[in-house]
N, C-alpha and C positions, 0 to 999 in steps of 0.2 A: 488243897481245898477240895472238898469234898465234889463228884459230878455233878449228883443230886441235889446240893443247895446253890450251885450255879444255874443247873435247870432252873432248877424252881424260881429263880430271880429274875431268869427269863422272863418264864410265864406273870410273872407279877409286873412286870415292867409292859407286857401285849397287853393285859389285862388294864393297866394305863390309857394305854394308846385307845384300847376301842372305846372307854369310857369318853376319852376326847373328842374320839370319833362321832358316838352317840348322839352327843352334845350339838355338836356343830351339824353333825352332818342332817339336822332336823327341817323338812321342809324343803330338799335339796332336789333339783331337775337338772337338766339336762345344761342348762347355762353354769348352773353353779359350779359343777362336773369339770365343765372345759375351761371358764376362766371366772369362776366365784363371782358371778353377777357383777363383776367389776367392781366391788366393795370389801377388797382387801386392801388392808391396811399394811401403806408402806415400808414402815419399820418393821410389822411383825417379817413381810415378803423378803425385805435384806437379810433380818437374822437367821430366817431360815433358810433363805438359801445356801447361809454357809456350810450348811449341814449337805446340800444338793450336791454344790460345787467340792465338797474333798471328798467328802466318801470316807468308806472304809478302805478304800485303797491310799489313800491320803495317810488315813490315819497308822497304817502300819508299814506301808512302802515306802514313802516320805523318809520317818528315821531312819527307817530300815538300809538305806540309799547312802545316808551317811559313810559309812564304812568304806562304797564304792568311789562316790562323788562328790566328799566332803558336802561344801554346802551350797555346790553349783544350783542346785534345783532352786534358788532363788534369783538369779539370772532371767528362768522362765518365769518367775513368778514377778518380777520389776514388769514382763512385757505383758502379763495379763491386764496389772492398772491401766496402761496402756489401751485395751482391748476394750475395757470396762467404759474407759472413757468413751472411745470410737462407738460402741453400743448404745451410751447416751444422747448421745447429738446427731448421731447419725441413723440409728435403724430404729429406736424407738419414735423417736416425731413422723418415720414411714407409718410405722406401724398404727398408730394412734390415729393419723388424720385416716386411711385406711378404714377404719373401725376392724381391724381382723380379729377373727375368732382362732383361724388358724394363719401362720404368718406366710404358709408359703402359697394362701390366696393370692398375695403380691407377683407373685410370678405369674399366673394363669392372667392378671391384669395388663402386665408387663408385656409378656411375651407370648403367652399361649396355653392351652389347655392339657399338651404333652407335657411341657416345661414344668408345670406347676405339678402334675402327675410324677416325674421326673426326680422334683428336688422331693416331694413328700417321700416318695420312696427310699430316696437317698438317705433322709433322716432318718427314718422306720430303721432300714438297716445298722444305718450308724450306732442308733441310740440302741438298740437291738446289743448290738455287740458290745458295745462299752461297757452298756450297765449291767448287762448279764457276768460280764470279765470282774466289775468289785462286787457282785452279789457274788461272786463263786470265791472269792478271796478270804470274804467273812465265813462263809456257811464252811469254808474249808479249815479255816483256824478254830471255829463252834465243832463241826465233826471229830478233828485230832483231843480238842483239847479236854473235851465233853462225853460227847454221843460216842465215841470209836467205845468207851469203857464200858457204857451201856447197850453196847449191841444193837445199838442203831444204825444201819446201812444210810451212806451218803443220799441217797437217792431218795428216803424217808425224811431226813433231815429238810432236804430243798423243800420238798413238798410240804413240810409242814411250815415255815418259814413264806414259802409262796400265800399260802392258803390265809396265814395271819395277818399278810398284807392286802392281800384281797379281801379279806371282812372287814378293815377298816377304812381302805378306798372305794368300796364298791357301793355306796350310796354317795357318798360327796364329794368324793374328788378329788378337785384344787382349793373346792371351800374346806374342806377337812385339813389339807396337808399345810395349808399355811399354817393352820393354830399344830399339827402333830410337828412338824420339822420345826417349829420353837422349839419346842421341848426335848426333841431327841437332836437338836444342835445343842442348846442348852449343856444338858445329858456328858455331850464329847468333850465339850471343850472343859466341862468340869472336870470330867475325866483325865485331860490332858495336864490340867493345872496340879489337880493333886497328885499324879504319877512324876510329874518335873518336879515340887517338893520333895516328896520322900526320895527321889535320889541324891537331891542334895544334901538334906540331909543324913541322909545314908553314909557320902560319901564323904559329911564332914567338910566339904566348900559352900561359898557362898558362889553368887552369879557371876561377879569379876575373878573370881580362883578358879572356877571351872571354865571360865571361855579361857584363860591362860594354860590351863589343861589340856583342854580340846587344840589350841592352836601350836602347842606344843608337838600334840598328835598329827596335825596339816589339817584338821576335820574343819575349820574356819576359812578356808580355804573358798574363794565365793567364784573368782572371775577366771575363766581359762586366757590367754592370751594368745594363744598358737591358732592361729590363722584355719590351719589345716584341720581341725582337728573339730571334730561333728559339736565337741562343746561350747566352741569359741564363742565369747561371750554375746557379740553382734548376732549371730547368729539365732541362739539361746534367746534374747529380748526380744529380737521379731517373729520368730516361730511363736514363742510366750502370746503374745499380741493377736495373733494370726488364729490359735487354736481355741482363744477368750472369744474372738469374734464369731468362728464357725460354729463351737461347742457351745455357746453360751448363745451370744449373738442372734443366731441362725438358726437354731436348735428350739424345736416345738416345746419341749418341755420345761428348759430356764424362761421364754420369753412368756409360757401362757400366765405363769405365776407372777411375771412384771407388769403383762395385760391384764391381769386379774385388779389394779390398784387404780383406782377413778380416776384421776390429773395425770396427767405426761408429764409434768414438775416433779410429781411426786416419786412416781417412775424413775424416774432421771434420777434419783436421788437416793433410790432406792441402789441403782445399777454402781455408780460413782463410791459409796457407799461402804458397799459391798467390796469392791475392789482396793477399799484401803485397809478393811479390816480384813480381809485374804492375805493381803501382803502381809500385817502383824499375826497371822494367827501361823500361817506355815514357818514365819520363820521359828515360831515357838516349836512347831514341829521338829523343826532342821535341829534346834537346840537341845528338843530331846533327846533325838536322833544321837546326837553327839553323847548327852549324858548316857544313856545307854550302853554305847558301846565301852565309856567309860569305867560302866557299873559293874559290866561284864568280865572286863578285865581285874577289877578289883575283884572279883570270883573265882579270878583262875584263867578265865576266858585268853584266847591267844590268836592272831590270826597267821596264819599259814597257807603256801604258793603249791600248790597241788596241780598235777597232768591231768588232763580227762579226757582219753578219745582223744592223744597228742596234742588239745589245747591247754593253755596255764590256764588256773583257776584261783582266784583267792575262796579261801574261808575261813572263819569265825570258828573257834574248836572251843566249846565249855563243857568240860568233863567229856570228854569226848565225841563230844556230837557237833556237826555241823547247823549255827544258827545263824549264818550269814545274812542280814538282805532282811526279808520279809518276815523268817522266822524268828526274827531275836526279842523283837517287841514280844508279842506273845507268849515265849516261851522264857523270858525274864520274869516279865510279870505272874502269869499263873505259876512256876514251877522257882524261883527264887525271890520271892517279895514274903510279905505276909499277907494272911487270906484276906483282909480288908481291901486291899492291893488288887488281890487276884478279881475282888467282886465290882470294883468301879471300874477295873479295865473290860469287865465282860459288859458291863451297863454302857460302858463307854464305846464298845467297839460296835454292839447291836445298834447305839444310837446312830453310829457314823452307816452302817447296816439301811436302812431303813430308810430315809431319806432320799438318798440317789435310785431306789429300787422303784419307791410307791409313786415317787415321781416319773419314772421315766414308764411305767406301766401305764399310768395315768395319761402320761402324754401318746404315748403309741397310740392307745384306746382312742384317744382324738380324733387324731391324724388318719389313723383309719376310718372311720366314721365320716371325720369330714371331708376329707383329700381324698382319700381311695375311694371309697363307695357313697362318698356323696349325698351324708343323714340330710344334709339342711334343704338340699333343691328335694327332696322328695314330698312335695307338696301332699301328696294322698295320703300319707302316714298322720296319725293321729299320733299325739307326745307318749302316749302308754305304749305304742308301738317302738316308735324311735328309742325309747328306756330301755324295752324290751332286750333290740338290736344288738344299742350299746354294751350296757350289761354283757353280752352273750362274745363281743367282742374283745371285752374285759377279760373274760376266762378262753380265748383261744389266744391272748398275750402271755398270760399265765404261761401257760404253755408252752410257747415258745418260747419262757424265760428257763424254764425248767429244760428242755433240750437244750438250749445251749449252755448253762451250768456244768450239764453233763459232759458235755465239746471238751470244756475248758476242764473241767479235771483232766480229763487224756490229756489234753495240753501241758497241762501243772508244770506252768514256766515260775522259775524263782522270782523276778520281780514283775508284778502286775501294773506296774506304773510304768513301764517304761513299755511295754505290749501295748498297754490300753492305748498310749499317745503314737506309737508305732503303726496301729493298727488305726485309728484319727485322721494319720496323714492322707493312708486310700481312701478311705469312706467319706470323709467331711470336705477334700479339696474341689469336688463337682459345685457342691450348694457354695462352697465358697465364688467358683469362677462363674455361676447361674449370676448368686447376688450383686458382686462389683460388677459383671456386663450390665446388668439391668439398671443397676443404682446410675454408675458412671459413663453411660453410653445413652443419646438417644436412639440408636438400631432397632428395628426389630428383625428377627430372626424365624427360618424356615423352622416353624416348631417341631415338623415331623423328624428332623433331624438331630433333635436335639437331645434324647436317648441316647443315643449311640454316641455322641460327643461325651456323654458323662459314660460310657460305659470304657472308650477307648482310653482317657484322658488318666483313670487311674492304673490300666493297662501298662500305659508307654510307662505313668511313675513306678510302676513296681519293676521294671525291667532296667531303667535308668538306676534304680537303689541296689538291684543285684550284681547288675554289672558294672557299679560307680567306679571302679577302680581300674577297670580299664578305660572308663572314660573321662574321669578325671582324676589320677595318677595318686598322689601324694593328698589332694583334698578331697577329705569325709562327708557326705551329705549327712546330718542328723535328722532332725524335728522341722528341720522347714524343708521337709519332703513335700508338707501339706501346700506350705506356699509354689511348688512346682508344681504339683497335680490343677491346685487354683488357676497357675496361669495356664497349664495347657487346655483347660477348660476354656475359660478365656479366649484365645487364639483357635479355640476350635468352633466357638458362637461365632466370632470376629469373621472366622470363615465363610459361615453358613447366615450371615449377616444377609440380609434382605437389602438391595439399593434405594 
């Protein structure tokens, strides 16, 4: 498939978006920006958010993972329902009787004016990191598969990519993004449906021939049992649970978009919702995953145990290239499908693209605004002022989306799903052990000290993860790092508890 009429489908697809944008974004201040004057509509909120919550890392990590983890990553995903639930009944009717605008007003009510200072930060960087790690995943499969032929430098690419989601969030917002993340959720998961056809029929099964296929393979393969071992499936459900609450939960950006919808019912409903079509939609993922590697093999594809730097390595070898993990989705589709193939995966993959990016810009620009420099108390600012501000806050987010895109190419780790939740565990376990003290305790707490307790708490868990093996022998800590960072957060307010 030719570069230039994948570009160009690109651009036809932005030129969508802003149209959307235009539309909605008509009439829009400074309320509508942060959470759509409250009159967003709950089903549109759920379906988009499906698009928030996978991502493009979702969408090519997910199968990609098969190969490693059969189809463990549904283990995490049993504990996110979970999550989804506790989100419902538990922090949304906080948030609602509240009225927040931003959610981690709740702690400066709680506990104090550091605390609240504290977790907004927390978030900033969390989400900072996250969603820069699957914008860098996309714009990196768009670069190889596309722009490297047209003499487009990576660093062009981001910037033009930044710039297109800034003209369509930079007047509405969250009022924009609920009607844009319809459509480019929409977008993937169509994406996803007709890419799982054509390899079926491709490969000549139906749906019960190819799960005997895949399990034949072990790729079916769901629950680990081994105690010890960072996958064990207990493990896997509560981490699942734990990361839906902090990342979703906790997280300025998934909640401003559930605050955006008038009723707490609806909210709730939206959240619950959400979390049962997550669970059908990744398993489809996990299935493709499977078909994939399936497809691959029918090509010649082989996998093979390689040394690297004296560790074992598996990989994927098709015609002799390594397409292990992240790279097989993409480089199946564009480079052995046909170009019909090649053109809803690229529609498909920008939509998964876009989504997790415009939102979490969106939300920083908030949190900044409202948490850190304090738009709403600044009574002598007139609204053309505060837009001003915003705005200008808007394009130094930018910015730091684009330096760390940059990070993460030097990085250029093989799988970004399992980084991004790795890297989850430090960042999100502070806001987690701020919100259960706060929720689950009536104490208050020496707020001046309550920086340093989130600064130490991810400190001690990164030491306890490197050194796990001396300090617990034969058992792995995995993904519920996060729940250790939580509670030594926890235990460290607990200390600094006020009598």
């Amino acid at each position: 498939m030719s570069p230039i009429i994948l570009l160009s489908i690109i651009i036809v697809y932005f030129a969508l978006l802003l149209w959307v944008a235009y539309k909605t974004g008509k009439g829009s201040d400074n309320e509508s920006f942060f959470i759509g004057n409250r009159k967003s509509n709950w089903m549109l909120v759920a379906f988009g958010m499906i698009g928030t919550s996978l991502s493009g890392v979702t969408f090519v990590s997910v199968p990609g993972a098969v190969g490693k983890d059969n189809f463990a990553y549904l283990q995490i995903t049993l504990g996110y329902l979970i999550g989804y639930v506790v989100i419902a009944y538990v922090l949304l009717p906080l948030y609602y009787r509240l009225q927040l605008t931003s959610i981690y007003g709740y702690l400066q009510q709680r506990m104090g004016r550091l605390s609240y200072k504290s977790g907004a930060w927390i978030f900033i960087v969390s989400r900072l990191v996250g969603a820069t790690a699957r914008l860098y995943l996309v714009v990196n499969i768009l670069q190889i598969s596309i722009l490297d032929s047209l003499g487009v430098p990576f660093i062009v690419t981001t910037l033009i990519i930044l710039l297109m989601i800034i003209l369509y969030t930079y007047e509405g917002g969250v009022k924009t993004i609920v009607w844009t993340d319809t459509l480019q959720t929409s977008c993937m998961l169509l994406g996803l449906i007709i890419c799982t056809f054509y390899m079926l029929n491709h490969l000549n099964l139906n749906v019960g021939e190819s799960l005997t296929a895949m399990q034949e393979k072990g790729y079916t393969k769901i629950f680990e049992t081994n105690f010890n071992s960072p996958g064990f499936f207990i493990k896997q459900i509560l981490a699942g649970a734990f990361i839906t609450i902090t990342m979703t939960g906790i997280d300025q950006e998934m909640m401003q978009k559930s605050l955006s919808v008038t009723r707490l019912k609806d909210s709730q409903k939206n959240m619950v919702t959400l979390g049962f079509i997550l669970l059908g939609v990744i398993s489809l993922f996990l299935y493709m995953g499977g078909l994939l590697y399936l497809f691959g093999e029918g090509q010649g594809g082989q996998f093979v145990e390689v040394i690297k730097d004296g560790v074992p390595k598996k990989e994927f070898l098709l015609n002799g290239k390594d397409i292990f993990g992240d790279k097989i989705f993409p480089e199946v589709a564009l480079n052995h499908m046909p170009g019909f193939i090649s053109i809803i995966f690229i529609i498909a993959l920008i939509s998964a693209l876009f989504p997790s990016a415009d939102g979490a810009m969106t939300a920083l620009t908030s949190s900044l605004c409202i948490d850190i420099f304090g738009m709403k108390e600044k009574k002598e600012w007139d609204d053309k002022k505060k837009e001003k501000f915003r705005k200008n806050v808007h394009l130094i987010v930018a910015l730091a989306f684009l330096i760390m895109v940059v990070i993460f190419k030097i990085i250029n780790d093989n799988s970004m799903i399992g980084l991004i939740l790795k890297l989850a565990g430090f960042t999100y376990g502070p806001l987690l052990g701020l919100f259960a003290f706060g929720i689950f305790t009536q104490y208050k707490v020496n707020d001046k000290l309550v920086p340093y307790v989130c600064i130490i708490a991810p400190v001690i868990s990164y030491f306890i993860d490197k050194y796990q093996g001396t300090i617990f022998g034969d058992f792995k800590i995995g993904l519920e790092l996060l729940i250790i960072n939580g509670l030594l957060t926890f235990i460290g307010l607990w200390l600094i508890r006020k009598k």
